[in-house]
DSSP file (Angstrom, degrees, kcal/mol; ACC not computed):
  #  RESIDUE AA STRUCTURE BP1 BP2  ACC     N-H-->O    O-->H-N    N-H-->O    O-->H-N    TCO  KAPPA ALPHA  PHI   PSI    X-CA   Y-CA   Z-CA
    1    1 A X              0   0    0      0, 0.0     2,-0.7     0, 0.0     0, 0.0   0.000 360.0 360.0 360.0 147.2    0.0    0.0    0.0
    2    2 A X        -     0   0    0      2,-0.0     0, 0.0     4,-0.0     0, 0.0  -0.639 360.0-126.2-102.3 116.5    1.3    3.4   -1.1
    3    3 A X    >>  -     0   0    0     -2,-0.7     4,-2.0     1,-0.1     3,-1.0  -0.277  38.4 -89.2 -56.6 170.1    1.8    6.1    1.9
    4    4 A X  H 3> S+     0   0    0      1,-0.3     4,-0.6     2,-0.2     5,-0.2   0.559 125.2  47.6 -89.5 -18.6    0.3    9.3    1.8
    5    5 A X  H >> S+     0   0    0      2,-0.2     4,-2.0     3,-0.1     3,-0.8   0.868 108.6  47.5 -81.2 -32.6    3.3   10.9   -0.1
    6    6 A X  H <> S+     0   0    0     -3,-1.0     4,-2.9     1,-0.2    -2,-0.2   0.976 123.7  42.5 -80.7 -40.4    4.0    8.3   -2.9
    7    7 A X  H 3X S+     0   0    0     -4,-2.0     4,-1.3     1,-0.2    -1,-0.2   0.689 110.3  51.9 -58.5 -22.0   -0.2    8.9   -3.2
    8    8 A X  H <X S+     0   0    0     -3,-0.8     4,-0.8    -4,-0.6    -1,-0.2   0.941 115.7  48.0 -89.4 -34.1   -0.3   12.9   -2.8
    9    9 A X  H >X S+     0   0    0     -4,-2.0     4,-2.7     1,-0.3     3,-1.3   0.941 112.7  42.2 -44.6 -62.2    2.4   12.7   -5.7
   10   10 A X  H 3X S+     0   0    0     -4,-2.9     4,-1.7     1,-0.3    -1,-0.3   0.764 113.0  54.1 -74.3  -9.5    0.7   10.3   -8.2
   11   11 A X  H 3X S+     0   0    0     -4,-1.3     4,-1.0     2,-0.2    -1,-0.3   0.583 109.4  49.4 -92.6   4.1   -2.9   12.0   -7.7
   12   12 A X  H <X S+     0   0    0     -3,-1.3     4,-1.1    -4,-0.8     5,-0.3   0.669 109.2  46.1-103.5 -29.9   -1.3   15.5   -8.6
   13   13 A X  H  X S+     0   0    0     -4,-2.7     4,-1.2     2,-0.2    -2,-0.2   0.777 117.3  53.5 -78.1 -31.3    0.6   14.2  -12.0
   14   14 A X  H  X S+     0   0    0     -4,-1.7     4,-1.8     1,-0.2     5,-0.2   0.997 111.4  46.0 -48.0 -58.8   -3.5   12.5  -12.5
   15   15 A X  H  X S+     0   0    0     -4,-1.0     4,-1.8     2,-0.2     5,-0.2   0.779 117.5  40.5 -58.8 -41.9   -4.7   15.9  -11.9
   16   16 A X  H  X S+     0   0    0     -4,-1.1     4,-2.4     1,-0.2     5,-0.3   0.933 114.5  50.4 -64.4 -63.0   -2.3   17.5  -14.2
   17   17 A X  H  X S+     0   0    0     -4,-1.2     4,-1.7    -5,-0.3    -2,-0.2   0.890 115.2  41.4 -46.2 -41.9   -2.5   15.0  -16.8
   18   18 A X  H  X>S+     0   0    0     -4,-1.8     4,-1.7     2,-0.2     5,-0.7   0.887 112.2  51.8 -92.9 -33.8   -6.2   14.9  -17.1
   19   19 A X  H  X5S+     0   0    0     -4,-1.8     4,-1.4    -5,-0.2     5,-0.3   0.978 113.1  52.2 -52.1 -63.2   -6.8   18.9  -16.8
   20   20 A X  H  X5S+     0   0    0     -4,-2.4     4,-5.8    -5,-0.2    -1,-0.2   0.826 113.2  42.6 -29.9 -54.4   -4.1   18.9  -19.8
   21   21 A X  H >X5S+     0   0    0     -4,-1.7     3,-2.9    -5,-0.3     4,-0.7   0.913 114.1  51.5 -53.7 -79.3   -6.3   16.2  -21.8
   22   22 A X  H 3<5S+     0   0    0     -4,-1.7    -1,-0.2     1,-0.3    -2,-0.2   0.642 115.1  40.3 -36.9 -14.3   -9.5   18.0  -21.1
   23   23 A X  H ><<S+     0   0    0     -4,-1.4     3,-1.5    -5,-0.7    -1,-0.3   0.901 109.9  58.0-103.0 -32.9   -8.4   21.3  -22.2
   24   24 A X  H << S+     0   0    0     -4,-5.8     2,-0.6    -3,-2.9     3,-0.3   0.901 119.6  28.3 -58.1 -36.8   -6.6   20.0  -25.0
   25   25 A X  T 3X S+     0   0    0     -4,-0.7     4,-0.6     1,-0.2    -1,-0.3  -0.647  82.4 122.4-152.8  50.4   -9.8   18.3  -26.5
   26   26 A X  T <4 S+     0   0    0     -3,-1.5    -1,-0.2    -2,-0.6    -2,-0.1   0.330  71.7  53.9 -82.9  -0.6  -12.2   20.8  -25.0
   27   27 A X  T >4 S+     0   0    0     -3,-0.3     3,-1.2     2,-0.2    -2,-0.1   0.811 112.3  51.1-100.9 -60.2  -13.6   21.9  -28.6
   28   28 A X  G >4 S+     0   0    0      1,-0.3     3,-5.7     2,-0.2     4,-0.3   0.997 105.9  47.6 -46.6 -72.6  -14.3   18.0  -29.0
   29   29 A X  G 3< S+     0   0    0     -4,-0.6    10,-0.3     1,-0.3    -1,-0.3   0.712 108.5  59.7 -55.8  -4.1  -16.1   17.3  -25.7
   30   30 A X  G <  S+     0   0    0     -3,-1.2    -1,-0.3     1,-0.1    -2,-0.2   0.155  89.4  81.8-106.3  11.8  -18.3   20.4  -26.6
   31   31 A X  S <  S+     0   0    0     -3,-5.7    -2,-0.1     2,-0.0    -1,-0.1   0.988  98.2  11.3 -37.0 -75.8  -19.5   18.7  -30.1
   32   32 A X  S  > S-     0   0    0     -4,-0.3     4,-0.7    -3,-0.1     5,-0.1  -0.136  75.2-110.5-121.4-175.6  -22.0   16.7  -29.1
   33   33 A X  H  > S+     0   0    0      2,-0.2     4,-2.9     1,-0.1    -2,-0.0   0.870 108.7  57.6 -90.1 -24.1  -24.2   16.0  -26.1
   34   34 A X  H  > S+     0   0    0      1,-0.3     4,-1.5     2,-0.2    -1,-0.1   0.791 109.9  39.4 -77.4 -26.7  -22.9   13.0  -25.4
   35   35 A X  H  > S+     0   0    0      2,-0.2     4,-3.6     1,-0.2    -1,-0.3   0.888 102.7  63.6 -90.2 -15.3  -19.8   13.9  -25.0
   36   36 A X  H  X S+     0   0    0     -4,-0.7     4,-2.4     1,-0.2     5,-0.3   0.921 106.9  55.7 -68.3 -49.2  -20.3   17.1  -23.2
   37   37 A X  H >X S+     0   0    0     -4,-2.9     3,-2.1     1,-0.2     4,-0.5   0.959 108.3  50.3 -43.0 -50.7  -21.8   14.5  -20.6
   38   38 A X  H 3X S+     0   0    0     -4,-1.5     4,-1.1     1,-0.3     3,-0.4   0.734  97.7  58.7 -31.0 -60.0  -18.8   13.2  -20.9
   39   39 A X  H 3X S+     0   0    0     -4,-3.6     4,-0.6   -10,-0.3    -1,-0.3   0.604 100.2  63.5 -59.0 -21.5  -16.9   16.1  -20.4
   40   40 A X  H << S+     0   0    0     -4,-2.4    -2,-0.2    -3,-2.1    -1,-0.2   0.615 104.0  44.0 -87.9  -3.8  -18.6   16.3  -17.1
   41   41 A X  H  < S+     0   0    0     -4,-0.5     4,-0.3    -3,-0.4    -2,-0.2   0.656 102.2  61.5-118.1   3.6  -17.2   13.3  -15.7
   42   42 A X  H >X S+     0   0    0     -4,-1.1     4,-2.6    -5,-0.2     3,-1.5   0.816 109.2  49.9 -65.2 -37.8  -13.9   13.7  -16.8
   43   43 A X  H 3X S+     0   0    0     -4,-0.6     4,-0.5     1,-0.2    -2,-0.2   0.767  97.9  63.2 -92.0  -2.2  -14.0   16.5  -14.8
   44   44 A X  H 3> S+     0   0    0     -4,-0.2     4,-1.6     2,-0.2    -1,-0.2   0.682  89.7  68.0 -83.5   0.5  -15.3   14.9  -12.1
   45   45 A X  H <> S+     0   0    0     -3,-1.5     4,-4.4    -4,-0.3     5,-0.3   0.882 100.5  53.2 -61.4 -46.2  -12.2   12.9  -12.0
   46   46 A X  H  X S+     0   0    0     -4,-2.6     4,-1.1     1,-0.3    -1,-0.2   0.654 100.8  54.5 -55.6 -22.9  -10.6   16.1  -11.0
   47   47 A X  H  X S+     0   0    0     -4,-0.5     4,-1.7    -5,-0.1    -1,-0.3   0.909 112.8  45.1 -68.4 -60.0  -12.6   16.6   -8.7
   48   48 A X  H  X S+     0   0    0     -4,-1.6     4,-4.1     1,-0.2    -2,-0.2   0.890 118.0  37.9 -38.8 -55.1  -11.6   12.9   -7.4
   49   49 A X  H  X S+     0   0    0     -4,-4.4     4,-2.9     1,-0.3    -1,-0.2   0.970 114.9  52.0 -82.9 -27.4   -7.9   12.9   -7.6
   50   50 A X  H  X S+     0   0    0     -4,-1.1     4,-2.1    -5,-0.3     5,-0.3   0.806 108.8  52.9 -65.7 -10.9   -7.4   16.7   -6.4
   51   51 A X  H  X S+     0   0    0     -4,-1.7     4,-2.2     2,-0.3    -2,-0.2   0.988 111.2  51.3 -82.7 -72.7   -9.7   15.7   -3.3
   52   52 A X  H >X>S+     0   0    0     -4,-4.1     3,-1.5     1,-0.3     4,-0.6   0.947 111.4  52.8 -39.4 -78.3   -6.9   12.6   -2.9
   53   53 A X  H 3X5S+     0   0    0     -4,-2.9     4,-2.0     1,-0.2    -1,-0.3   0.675 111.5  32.7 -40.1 -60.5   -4.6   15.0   -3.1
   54   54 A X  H 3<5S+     0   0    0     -4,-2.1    -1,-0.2     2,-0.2     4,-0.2   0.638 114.0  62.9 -73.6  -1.1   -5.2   17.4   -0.8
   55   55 A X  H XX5S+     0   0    0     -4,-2.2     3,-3.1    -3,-1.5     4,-1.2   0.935 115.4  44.0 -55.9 -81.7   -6.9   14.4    1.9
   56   56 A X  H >X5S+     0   0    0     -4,-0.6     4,-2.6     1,-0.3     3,-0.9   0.837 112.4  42.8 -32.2 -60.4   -3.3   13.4    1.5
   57   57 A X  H 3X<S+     0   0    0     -4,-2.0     4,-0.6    -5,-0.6    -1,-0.3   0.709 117.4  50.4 -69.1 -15.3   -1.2   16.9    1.9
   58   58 A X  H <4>S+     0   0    0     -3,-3.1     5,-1.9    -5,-0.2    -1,-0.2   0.547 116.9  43.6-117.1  -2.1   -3.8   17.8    5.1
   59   59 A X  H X<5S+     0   0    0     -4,-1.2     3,-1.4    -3,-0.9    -2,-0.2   0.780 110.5  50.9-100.0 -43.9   -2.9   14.0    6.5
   60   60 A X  H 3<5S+     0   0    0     -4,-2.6    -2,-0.2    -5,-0.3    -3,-0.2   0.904 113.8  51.3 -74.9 -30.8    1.0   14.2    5.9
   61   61 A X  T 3<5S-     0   0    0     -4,-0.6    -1,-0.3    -5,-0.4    -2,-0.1   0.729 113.4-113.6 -73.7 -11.5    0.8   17.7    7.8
   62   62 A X  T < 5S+     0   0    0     -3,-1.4     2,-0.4     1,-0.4    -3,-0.2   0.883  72.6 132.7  84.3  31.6   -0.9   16.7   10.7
   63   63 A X      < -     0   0    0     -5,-1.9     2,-0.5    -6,-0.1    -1,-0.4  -0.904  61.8-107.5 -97.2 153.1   -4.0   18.6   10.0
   64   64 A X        -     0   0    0     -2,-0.4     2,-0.3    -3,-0.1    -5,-0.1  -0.509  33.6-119.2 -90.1 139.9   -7.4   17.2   10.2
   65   65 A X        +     0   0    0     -2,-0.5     2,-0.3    -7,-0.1   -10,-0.1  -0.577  43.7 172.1 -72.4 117.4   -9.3   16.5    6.8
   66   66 A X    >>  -     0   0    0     -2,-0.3     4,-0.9     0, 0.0     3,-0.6  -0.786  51.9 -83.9-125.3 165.9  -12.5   18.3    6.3
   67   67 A X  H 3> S+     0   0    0     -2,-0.3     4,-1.6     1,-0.2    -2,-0.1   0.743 116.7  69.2 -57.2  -7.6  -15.6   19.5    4.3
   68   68 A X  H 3> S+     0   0    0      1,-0.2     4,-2.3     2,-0.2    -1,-0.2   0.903  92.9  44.5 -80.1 -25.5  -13.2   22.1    3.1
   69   69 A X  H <> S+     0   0    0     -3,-0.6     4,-0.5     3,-0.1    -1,-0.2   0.567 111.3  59.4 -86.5  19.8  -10.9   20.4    1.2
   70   70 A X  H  X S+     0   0    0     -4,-0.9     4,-5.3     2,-0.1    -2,-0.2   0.868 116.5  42.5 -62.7 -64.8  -14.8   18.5   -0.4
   71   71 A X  H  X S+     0   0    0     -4,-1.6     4,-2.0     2,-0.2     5,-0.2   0.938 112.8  46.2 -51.0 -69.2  -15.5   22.5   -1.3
   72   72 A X  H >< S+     0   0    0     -4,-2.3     3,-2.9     2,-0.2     5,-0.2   0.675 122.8  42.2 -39.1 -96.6  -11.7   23.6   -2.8
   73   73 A X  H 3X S+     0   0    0     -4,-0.5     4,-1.3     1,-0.3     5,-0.3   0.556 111.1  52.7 -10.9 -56.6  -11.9   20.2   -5.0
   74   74 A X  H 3X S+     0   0    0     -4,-5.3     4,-1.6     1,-0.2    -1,-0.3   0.887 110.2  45.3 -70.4 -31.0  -15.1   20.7   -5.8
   75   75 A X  H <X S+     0   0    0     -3,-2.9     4,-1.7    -4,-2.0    -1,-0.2   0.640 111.3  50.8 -47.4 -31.5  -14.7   24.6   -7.3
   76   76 A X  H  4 S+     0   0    0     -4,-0.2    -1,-0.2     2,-0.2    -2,-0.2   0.242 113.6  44.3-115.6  12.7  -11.7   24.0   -9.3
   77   77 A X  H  X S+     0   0    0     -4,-1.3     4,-3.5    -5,-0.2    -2,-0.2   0.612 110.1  50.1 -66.0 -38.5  -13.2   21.2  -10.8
   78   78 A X  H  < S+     0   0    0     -4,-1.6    -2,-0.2    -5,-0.3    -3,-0.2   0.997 116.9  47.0 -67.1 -68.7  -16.5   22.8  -11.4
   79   79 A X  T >X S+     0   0    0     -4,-1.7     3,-1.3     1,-0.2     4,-1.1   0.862 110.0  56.6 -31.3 -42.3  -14.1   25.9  -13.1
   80   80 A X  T 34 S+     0   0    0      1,-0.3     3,-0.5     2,-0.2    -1,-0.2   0.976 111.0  36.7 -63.1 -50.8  -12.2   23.2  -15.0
   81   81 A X  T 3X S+     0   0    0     -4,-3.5     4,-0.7     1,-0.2     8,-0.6   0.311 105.8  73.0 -83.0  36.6  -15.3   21.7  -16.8
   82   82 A X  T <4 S+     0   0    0     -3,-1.3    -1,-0.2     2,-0.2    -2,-0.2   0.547  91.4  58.3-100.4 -43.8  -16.6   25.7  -17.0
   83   83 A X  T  < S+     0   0    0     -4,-1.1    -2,-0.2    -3,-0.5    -3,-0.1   0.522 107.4  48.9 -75.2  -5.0  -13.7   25.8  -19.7
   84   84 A X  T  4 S-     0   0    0      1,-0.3     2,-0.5    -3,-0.2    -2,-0.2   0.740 123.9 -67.1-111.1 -59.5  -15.8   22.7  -21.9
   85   85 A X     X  -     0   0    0     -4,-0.7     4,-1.6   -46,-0.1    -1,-0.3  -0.990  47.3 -85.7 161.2 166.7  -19.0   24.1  -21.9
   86   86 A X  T  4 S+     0   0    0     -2,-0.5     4,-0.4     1,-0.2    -3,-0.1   0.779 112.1  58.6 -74.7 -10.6  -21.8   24.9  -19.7
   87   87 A X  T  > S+     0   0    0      1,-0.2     4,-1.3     2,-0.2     3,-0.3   0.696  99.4  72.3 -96.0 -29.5  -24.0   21.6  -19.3
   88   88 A X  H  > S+     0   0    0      1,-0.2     4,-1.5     2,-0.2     5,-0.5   0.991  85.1  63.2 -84.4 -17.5  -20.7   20.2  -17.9
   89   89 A X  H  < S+     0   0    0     -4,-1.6     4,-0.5    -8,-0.6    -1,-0.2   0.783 103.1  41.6   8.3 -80.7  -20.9   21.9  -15.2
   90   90 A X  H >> S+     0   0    0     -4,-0.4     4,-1.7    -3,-0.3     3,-1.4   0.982 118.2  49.1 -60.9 -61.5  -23.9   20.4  -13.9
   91   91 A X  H >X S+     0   0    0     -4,-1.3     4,-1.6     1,-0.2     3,-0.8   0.916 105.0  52.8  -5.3 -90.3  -22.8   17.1  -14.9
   92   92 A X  H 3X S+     0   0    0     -4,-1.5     4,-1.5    -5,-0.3    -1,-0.2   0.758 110.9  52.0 -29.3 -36.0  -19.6   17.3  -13.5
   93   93 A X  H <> S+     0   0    0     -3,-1.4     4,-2.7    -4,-0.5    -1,-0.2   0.954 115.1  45.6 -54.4 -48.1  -21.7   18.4   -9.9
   94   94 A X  H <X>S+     0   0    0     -4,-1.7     4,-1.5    -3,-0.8     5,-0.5   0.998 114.8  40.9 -57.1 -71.3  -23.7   15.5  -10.4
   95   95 A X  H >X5S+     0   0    0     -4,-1.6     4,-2.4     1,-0.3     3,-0.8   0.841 115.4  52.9 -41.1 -28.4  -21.0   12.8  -11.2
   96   96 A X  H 3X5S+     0   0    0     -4,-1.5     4,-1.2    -5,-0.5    -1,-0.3   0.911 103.5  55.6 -91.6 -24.0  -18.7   14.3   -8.6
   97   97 A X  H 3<5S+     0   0    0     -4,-2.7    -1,-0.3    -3,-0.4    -2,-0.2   0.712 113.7  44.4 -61.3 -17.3  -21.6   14.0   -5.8
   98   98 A X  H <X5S+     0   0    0     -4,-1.5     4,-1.5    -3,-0.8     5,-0.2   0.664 110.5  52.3 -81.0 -41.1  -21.8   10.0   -6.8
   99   99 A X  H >X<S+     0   0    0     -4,-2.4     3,-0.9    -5,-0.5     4,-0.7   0.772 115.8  45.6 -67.1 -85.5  -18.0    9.9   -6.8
  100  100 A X  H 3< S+     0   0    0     -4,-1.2     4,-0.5     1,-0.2    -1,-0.2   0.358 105.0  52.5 -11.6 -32.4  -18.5   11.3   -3.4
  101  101 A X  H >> S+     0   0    0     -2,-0.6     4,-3.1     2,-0.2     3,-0.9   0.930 115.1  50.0 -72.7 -60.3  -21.4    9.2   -1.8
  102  102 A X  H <X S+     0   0    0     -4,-1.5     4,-0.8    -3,-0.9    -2,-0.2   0.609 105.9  48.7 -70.7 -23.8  -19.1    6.1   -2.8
  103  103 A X  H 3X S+     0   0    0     -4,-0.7     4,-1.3    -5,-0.2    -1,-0.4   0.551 112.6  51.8 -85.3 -17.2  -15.7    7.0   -1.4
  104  104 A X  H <4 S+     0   0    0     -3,-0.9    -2,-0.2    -4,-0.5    -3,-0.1   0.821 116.1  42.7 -74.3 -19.9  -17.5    7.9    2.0
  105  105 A X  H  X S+     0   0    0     -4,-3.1     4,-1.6     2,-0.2    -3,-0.1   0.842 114.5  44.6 -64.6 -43.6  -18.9    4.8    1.8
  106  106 A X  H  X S+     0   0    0     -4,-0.8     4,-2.3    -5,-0.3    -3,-0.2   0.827 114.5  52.0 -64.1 -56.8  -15.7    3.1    0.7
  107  107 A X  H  X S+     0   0    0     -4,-1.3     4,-0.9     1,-0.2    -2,-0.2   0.576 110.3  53.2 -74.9 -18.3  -13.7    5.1    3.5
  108  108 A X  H  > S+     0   0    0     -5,-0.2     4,-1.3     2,-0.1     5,-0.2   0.884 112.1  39.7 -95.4 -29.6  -16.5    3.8    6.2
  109  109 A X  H  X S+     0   0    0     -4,-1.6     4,-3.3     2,-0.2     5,-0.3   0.957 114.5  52.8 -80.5 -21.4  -16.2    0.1    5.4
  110  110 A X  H  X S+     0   0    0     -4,-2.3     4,-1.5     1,-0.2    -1,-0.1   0.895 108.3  53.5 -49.1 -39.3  -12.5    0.5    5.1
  111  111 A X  H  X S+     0   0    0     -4,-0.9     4,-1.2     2,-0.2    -1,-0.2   0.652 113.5  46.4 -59.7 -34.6  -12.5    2.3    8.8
  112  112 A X  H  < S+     0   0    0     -4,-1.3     3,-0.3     2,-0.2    -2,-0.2   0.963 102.1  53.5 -71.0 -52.1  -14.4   -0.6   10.1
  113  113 A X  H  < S+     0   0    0     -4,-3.3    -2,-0.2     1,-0.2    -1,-0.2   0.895 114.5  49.8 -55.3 -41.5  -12.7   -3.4    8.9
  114  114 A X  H  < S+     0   0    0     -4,-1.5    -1,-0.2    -5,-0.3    -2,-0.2   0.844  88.9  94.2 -65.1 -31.6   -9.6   -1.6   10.6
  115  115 A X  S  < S-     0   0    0     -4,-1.2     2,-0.2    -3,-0.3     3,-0.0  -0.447  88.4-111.1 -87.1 129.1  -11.3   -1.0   14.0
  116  116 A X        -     0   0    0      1,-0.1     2,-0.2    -2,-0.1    -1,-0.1  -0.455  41.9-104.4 -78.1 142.0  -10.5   -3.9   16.5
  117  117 A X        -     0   0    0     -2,-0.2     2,-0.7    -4,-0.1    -1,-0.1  -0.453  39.9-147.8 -53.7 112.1  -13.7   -5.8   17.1
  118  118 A X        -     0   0    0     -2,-0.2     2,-0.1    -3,-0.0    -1,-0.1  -0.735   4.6-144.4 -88.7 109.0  -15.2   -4.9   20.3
  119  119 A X        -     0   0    0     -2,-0.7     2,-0.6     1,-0.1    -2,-0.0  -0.302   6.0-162.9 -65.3 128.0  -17.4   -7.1   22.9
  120  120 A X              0   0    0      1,-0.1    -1,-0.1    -2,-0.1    -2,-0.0  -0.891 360.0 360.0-133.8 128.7  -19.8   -6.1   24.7
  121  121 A X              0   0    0     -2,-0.6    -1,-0.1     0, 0.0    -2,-0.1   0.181 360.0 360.0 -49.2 360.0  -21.4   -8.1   27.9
C-alpha cells in the first residue's frame, strides 16, 4: 500500500495529466451531447484525484481533513469543466456527488474493517 506521499504525488501528475487532456480536446467534448456528458465526468475525476490530493497533503501535515478540502476540490473542478461548456458543469456536480457518496462509503467500510472488534457483555 502506497503512503500518503507516494499517493499525494501520483494524484497530482493524475490531476495534471487529465486537466491537460480536457483542455486539450475541450472543442471536442463540446460537439455533441454525449460527449459534453462526458466532459462532465472527466471533470469529475478532478474533482476525485485533487480531493486525494489534498486528503493526502492535510494527513501528511498533521491537519485534520474536512468538508473544506470536499468544497476547494469541488470549485476548481466545477471551473475546470466551466472551460468545456456549460452543461458540464452540472454534470460534473452530479457525477462528482456520486464519486463522493461512494468514497464515504468506501472510507466507512475500510474504517471498520480496521477498527478492533469490540465485545460487549
Amino acid at each position: 500500500m502506497t503512503g500518503p506521499g507516494r499517493s499525494m504525488l501520483y494524484s497530482l501528475l493524475l490531476f495534471a495529466i487529465i486537466l491537460s487532456l480536457l483542455e486539450m480536446y475541450r472543442g471536442k467534448l463540446a460537439s455533441s451531447e454525449l460527449l459534453t456528458i462526458f466532459g462532465g465526468f472527466i471533470s469529475s475525476l478532478l474533482f476525485l484525484v485533487l480531493l486525494t490530493f489534498i486528503g493526502n497533503y492535510q494527513e501528511s501535515s498533521g491537519m485534520k481533513t474536512g468538508w473544506g478540502a470536499v468544497v476547494l476540490a469541488e470549485i476548481v473542478a466545477l471551473i475546470a469543466a466551466s472551460t468545456v461548456h456549460r452543461v458540464c458543469v452540472t454534470t460534473c456536480f452530479l457525477f462528482s456527488a456520486g464519486l463522493l457518496y461512494e468514497v464515504n462509503k468506501l472510507s466507512g467500510m475500510m474504517l471498520s474493517k480496521n477498527e478492533p472488534k469490540v465485545r460487549r457483555h
